[in-house]
C-alpha positions as a Markdown table, in Angstrom:
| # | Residue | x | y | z |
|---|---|---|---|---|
| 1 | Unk | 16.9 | 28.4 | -17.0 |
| 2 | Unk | 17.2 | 28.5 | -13.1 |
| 3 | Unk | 17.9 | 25.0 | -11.5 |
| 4 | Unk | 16.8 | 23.8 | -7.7 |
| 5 | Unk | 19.6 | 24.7 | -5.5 |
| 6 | Unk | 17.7 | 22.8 | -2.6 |
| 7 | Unk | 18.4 | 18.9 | -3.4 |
| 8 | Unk | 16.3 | 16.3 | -1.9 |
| 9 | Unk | 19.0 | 14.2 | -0.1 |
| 10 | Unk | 17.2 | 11.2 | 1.8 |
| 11 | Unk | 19.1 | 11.3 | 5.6 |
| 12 | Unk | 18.4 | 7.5 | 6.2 |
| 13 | Unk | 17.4 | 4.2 | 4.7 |
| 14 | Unk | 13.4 | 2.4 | 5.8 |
| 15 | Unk | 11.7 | -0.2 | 5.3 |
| 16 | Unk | 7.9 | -0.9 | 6.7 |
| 17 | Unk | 6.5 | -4.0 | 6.5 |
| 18 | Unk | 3.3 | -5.7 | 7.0 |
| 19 | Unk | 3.0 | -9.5 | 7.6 |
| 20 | Unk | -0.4 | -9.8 | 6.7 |
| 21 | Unk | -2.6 | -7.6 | 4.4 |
| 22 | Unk | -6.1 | -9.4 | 3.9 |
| 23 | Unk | -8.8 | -7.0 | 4.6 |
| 24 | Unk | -13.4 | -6.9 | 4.1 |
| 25 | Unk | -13.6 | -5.9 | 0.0 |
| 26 | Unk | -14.0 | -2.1 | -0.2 |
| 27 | Unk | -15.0 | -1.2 | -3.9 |
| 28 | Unk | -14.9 | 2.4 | -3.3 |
| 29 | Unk | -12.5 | 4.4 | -5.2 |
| 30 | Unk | -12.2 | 7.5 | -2.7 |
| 31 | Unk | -9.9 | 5.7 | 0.6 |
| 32 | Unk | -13.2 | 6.0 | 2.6 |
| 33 | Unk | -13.7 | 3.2 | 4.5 |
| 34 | Unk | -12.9 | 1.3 | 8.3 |
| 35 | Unk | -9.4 | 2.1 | 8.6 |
| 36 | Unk | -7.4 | -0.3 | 11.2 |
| 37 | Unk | -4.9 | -3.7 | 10.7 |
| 38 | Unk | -7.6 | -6.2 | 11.0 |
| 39 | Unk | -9.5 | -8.3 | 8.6 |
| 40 | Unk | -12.8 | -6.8 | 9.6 |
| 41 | Unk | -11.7 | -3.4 | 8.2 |
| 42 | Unk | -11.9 | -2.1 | 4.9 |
| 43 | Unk | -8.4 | -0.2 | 4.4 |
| 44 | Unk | -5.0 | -0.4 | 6.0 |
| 45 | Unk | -2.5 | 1.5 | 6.1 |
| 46 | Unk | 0.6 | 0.0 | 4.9 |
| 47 | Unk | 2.8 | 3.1 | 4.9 |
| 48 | Unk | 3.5 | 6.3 | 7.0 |
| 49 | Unk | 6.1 | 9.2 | 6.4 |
| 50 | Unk | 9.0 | 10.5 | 8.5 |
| 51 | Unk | 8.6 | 13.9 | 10.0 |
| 52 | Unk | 10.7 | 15.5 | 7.1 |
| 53 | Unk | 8.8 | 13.5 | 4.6 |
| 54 | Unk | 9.9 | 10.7 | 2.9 |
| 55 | Unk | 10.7 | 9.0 | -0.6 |
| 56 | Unk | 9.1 | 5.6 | -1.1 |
| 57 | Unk | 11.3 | 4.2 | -4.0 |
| 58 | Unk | 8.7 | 0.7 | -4.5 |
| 59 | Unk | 6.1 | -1.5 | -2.8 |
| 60 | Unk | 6.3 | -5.4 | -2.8 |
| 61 | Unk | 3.1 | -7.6 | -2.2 |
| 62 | Unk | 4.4 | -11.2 | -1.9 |
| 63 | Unk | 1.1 | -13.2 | -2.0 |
| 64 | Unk | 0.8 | -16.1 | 1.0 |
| 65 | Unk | -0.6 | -18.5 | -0.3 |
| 66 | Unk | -4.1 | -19.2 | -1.5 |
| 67 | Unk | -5.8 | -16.6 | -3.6 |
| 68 | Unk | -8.7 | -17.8 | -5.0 |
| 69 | Unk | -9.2 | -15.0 | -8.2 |
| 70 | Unk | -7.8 | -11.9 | -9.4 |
| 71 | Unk | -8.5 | -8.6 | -7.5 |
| 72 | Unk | -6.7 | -5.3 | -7.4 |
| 73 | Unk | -5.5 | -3.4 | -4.6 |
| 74 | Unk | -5.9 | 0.3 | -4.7 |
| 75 | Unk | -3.5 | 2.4 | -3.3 |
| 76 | Unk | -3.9 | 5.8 | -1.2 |
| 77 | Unk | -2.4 | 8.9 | -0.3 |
| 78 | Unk | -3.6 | 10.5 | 2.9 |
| 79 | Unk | -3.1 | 13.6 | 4.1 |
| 80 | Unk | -2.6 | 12.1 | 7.4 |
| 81 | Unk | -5.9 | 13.1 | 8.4 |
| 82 | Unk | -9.3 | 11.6 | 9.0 |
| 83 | Unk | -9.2 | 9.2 | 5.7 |
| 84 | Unk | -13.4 | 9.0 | 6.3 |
| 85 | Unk | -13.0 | 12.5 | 5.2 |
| 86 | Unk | -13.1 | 12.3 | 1.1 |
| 87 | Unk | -11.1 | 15.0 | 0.7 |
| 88 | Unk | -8.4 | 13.8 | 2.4 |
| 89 | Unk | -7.4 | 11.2 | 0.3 |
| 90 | Unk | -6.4 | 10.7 | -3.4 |
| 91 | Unk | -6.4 | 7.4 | -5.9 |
| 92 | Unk | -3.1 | 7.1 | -6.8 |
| 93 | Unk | -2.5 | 3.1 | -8.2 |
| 94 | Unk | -4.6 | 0.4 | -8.9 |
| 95 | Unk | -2.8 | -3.2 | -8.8 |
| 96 | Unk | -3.9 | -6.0 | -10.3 |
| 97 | Unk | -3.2 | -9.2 | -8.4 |
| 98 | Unk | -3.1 | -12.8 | -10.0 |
| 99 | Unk | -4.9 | -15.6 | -8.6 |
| 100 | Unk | -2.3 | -18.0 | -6.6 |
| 101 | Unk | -2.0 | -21.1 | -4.9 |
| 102 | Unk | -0.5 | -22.2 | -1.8 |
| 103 | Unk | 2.3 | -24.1 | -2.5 |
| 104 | Unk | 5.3 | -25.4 | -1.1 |
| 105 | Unk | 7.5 | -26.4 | -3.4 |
| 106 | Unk | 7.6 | -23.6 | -5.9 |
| 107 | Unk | 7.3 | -19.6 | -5.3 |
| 108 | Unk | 4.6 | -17.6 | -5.6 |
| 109 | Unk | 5.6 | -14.7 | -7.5 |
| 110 | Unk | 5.6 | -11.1 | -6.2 |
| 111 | Unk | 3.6 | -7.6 | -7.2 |
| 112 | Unk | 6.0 | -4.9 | -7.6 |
| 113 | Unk | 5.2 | -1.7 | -7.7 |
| 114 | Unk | 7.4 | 1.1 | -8.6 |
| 115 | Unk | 6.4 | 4.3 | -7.0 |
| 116 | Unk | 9.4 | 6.7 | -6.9 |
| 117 | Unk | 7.3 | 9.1 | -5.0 |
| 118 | Unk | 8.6 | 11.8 | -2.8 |
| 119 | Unk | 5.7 | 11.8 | 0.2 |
| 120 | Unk | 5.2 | 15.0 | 2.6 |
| 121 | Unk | 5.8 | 15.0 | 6.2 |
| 122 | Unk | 3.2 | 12.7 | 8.0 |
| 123 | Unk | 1.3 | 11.2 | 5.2 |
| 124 | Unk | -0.1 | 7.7 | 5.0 |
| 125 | Unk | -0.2 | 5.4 | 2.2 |
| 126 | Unk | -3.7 | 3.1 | 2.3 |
| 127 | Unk | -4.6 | 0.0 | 0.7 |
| 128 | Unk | -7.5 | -1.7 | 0.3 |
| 129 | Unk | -8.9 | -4.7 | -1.7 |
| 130 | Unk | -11.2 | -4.3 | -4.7 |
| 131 | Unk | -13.7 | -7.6 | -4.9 |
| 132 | Unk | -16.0 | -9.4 | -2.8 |
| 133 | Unk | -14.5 | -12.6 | -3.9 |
| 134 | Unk | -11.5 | -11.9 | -2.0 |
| 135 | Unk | -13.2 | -13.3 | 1.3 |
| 136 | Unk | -11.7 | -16.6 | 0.6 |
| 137 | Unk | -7.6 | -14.9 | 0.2 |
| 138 | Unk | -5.2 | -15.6 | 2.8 |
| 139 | Unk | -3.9 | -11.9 | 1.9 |
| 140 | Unk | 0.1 | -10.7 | 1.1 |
| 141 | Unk | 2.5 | -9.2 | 3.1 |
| 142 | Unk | 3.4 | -6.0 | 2.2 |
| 143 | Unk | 7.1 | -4.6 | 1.9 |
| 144 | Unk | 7.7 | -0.9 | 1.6 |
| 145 | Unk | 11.3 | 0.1 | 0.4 |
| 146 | Unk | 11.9 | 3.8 | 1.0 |
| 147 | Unk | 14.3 | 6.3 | 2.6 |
| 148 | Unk | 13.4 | 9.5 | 5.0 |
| 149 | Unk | 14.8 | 13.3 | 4.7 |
C-alpha cells in the first residue's frame, strides 16, 4: 500500500486567545447568526487559520466567574466566508459547560476540548452559546493551542 510522501510538518507554534467570550443565546445549529466580538452578537469567532492552513491541537474555555446553569457551546467551521450563508458553515462540537461560581479562593475548573484538527488555509472556527438562560453568565475566555504550516 502507497504511503503520503507529503508530511504535514507545522512551520511555527500559535496561540489565539479571547478574554472574554459571553455572547446573545443563538440556538441554531447551522453558525448563522450576528457574527462580531461583542455581547450583542450571536457568534464569535474564536479562531482563524494561517495562510498555509493550520492544526489546532485543543481549545480551553476557562469559565470567569459566575455562571448561573449549564449551557453548551457549539463550535463551527467556516469556510471563511459569509457565515450568514448556511452553507458555509458546518457543526462540528457541541460543549457542555457546568454551572460555576465566582470565587476567589478556589479554581473554577476548565473545558477542554481536544480537537486535533488540521484546518485549511483561511478558515474560521465560530462559537456560540446554546440557552437563553445564559443572559446572566459573565462568559470564559477562550485559549486556542495550535501550530501553522
Amino acid at each position: 500500500m502507497p504511503y503520503n510522501n507529503d508530511a504535514i510538518i507545522p512551520l511555527v507554534a500559535d496561540f489565539q486567545y479571547i478574554t472574554t467570550f459571553l455572547c446573545v443565546p443563538n440556538t441554531a445549529h447551522t453558525g448563522v447568526g450576528t457574527l462580531g466580538t461583542w455581547s450583542t452578537d450571536t457568534i464569535f469567532p474564536i479562531f482563524s487559520s494561517g495562510p498555509s492552513g493550520s492544526f489546532v491541537k485543543k481549545i480551553v474555555f476557562r469559565p470567569l466567574g459566575l455562571n448561573t446553569i449549564p449551557s453548551v457551546i457549539r463550535l463551527f467551521i467556516n469556510n471563511g466566508s459569509d457565515n450568514t450563508v448556511l452553507g458555509n458553515n458546518a457543526l462540528i462540537r457541541e460543549i457542555p459547560t457546568p454551572p460555576t461560581i465566582a470565587n476567589t479562593s478556589a479554581s473554577n475548573f476548565p473545558v477542554v476540548v481536544p480537537l486535533n484538527l488540521s484546518i485549511p488555509p483561511n478558515y474560521r472556527l465560530l462559537a456560540t452559546y446554546g440557552t437563553t438562560g445564559s443572559l446572566s453568565l459573565t462568559g470564559f475566555s477562550i485559549n486556542v493551542f495550535n501550530m501553522d504550516y
